[in-house]
C-alpha positions in Angstrom: -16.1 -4.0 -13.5 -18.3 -6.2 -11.5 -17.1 -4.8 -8.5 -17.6 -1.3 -9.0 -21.5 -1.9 -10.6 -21.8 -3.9 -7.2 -20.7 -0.7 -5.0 -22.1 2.1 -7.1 -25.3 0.1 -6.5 -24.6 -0.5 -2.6 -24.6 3.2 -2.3 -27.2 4.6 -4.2 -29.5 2.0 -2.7 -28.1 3.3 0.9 -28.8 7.0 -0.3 -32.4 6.2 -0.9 -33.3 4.7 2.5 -35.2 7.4 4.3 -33.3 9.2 6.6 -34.1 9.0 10.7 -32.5 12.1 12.1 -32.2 15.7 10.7 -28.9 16.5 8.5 -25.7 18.3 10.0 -22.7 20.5 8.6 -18.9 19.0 8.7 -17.3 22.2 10.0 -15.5 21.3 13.7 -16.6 17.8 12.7 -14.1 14.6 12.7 -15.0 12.2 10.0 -13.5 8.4 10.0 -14.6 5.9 7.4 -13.1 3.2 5.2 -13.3 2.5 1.6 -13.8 -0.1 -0.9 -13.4 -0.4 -4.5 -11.2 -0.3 -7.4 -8.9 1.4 -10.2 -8.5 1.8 -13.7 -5.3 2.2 -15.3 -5.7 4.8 -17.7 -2.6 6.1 -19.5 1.3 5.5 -19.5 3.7 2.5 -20.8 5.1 0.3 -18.3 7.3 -1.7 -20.7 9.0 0.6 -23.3 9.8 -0.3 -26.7 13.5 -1.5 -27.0 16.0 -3.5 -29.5 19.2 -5.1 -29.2 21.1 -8.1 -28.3 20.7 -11.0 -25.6 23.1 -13.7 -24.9 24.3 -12.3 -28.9 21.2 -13.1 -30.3 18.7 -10.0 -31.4 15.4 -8.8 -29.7 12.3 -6.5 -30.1 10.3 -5.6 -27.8 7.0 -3.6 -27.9 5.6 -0.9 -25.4 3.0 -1.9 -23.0 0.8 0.0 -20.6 0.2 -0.4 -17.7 -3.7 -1.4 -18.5 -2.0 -4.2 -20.8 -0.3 -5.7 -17.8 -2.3 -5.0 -14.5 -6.1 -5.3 -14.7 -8.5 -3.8 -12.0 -8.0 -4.8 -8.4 -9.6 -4.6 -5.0 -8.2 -0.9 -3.5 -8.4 -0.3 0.1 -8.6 3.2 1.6 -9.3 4.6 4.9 -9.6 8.0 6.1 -9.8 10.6 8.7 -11.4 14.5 8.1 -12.2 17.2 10.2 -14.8 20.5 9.0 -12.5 23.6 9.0 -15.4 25.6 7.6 -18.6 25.1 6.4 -17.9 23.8 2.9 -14.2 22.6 3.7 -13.4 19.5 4.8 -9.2 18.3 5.4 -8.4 14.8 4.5 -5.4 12.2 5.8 -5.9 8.9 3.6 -4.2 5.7 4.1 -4.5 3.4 0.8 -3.4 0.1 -0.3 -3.8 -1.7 -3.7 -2.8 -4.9 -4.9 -2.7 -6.2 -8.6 -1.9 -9.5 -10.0 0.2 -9.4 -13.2 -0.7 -10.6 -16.5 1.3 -12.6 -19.4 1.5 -11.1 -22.4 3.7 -11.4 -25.5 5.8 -8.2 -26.0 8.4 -8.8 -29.0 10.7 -11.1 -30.6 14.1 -12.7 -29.4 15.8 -14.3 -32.3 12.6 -14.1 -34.5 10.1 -16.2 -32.7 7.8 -14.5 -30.0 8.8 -13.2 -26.7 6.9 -13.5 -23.5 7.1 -11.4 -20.4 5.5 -13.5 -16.9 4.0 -11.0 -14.5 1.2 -13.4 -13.2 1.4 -15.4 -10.0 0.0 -18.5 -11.5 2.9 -18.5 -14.3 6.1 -17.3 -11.9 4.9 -19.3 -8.5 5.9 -16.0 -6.8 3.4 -12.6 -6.4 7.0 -10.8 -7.1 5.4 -9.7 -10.5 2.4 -7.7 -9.3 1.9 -4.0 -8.3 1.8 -3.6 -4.8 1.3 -0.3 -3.1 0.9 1.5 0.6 0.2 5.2 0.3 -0.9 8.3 1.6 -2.8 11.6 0.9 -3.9 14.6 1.8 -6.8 16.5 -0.1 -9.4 19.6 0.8 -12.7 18.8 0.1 -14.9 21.6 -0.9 -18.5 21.2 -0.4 -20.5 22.6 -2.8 -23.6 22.0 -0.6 -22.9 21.3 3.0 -26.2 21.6 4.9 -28.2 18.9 3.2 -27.8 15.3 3.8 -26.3 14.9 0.2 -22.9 16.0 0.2 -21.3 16.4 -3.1 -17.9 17.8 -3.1 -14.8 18.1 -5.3 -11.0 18.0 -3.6 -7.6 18.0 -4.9 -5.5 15.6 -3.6 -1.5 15.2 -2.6 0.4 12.4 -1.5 3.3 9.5 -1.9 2.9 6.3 -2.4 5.7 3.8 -1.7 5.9 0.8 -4.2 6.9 -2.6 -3.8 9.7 -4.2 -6.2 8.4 -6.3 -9.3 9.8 -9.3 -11.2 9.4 -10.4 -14.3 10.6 -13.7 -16.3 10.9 -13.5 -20.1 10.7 -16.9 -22.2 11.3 -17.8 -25.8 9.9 -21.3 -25.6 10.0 -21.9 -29.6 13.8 -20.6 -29.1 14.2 -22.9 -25.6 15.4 -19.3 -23.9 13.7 -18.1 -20.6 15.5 -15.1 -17.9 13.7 -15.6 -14.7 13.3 -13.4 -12.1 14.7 -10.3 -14.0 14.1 -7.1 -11.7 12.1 -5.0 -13.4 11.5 -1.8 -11.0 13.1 -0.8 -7.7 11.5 -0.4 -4.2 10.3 3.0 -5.0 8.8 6.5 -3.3 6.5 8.1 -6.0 4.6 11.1 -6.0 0.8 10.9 -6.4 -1.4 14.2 -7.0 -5.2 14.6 -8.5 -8.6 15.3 -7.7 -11.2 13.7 -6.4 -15.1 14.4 -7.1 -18.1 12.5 -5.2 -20.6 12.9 -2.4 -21.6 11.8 0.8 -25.2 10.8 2.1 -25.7 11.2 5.6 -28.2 8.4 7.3 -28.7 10.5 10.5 -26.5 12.9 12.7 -23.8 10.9 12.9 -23.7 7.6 10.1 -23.0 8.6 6.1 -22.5 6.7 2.8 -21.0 8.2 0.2 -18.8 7.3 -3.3 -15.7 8.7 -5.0 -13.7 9.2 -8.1 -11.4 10.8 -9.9 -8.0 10.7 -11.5 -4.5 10.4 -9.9 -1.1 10.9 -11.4 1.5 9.0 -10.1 5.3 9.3 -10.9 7.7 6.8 -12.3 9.3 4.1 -10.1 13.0 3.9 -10.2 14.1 1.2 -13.3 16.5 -1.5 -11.9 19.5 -2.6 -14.8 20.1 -6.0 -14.1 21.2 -6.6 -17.9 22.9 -4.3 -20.7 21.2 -5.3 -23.5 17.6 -5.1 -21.7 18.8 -1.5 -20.2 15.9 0.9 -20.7 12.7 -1.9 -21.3 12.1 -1.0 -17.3 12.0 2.9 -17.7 8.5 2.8 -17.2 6.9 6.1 -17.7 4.9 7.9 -15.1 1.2 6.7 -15.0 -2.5 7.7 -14.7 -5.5 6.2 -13.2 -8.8 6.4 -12.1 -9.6 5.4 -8.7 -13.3 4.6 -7.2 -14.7 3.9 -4.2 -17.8 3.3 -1.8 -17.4 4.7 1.8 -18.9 4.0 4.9 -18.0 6.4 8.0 -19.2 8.4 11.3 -19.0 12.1 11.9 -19.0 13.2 15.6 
């Protein structure tokens, strides 16, 4: 949260600077800039709900989202544009995000609680967190173009391709732990939203600008290491809502 008060502010402080050079349109214009900022995790359960047997002794486990697990992160985006008209603007994104996991309790295993180790800190390995690289396409749509503040709206296409995650469950009361369980596959998922923001430009050629929106991303592919745990991992499709400060040129 602290990050993304610190960037909205960065860029509405940018946006009121007065500007040194007249204001230009984006069609038959190339844009590059990078971005920096964050995500929320807004809807869908990683873990699913599940009972059953272990090592012949019974378990419960609870549904958790994917909020419950991975908290906000640093996201990394960088992209390249080019004007095809005076309000339309295509987009190639590259993105990467990173998430530590979190430790959480998520059931029972032979009545005293069950924990699930997604953190770095708890596991000595980064195997539990969310890792992505990813790519996307969107058409921004100018709803004014001419001025120096550009606000726009753009739906957005792409894959992202996750890494695999880990996970170690303990009973401590019960003296039980499974370490290293694989919990998802290296997966390729589908990603498709919109995206609403604007950009400021600071002369002909330098511009500011922020972005949001929502993204929904398919499921990644569940791995079955054990039959009694079979279906915890068929984590559900998930959606999110990404934001993020941009710095860039147009030539």
């Amino acid at each position: 949260m602290k990050a993304r008060t610190w960037l909205t502010a960065a860029v509405v402080a940018a946006s009121l600077a007065p500007g040194v050079a007249r204001a230009a349109g984006v069609e038959g214009r190339f844009s590059i800039a990078f971005q920096a900022g964050t995500q929320s995790e807004i809807a869908g359960d990683l873990i699913r709900g599940a009972q059953g047997t272990l090592v012949g002794k019974p378990f419960t486990i609870e549904s958790k989202r994917y909020r419950d697990v991975y908290a906000p992160d640093l996201r990394l985006q960088g992209l390249l544009g080019y004007g095809v008209g005076e309000k339309a603007e295509i987009i190639a994104r590259a993105t990467y995000y990173k998430a530590d996991g979190a430790d959480l309790e998520v059931g029972t295993f032979d009545g005293v609680p069950l924990n699930a180790y997604f953190s770095e800190r708890s596991t000595g390995s980064d195997r539990g967190a969310y890792e992505e690289v990813g790519f996307e396409v969107a058409l921004r749509y100018y709803i004014a173009a001419a001025g120096r503040l550009k606000s726009y709206v753009a739906p957005v296409l792409g894959a992202r391709f996750l890494s695999e995650v880990l996970v170690t469950y303990s009973a401590s009361e019960a003296g039980s732990s499974v370490q290293n369980v694989p919990f998802t596959e290296k997966s390729t998922v589908a990603v498709f939203g919109l995206d609403i923001g604007f950009t400021f430009d600071l002369g002909d050629h330098f511009f500011v600008g922020l972005d949001s929106g929502l993204r929904y991303q398919t499921a990644p592919s569940p791995f079955e290491p054990y039959a009694g745990l079979a279906g915890v991992n068929d984590s559900e499709g998930k959606w999110s809502a990404p934001v993020a400060a941009a710095v860039g040129v147009r030539f």
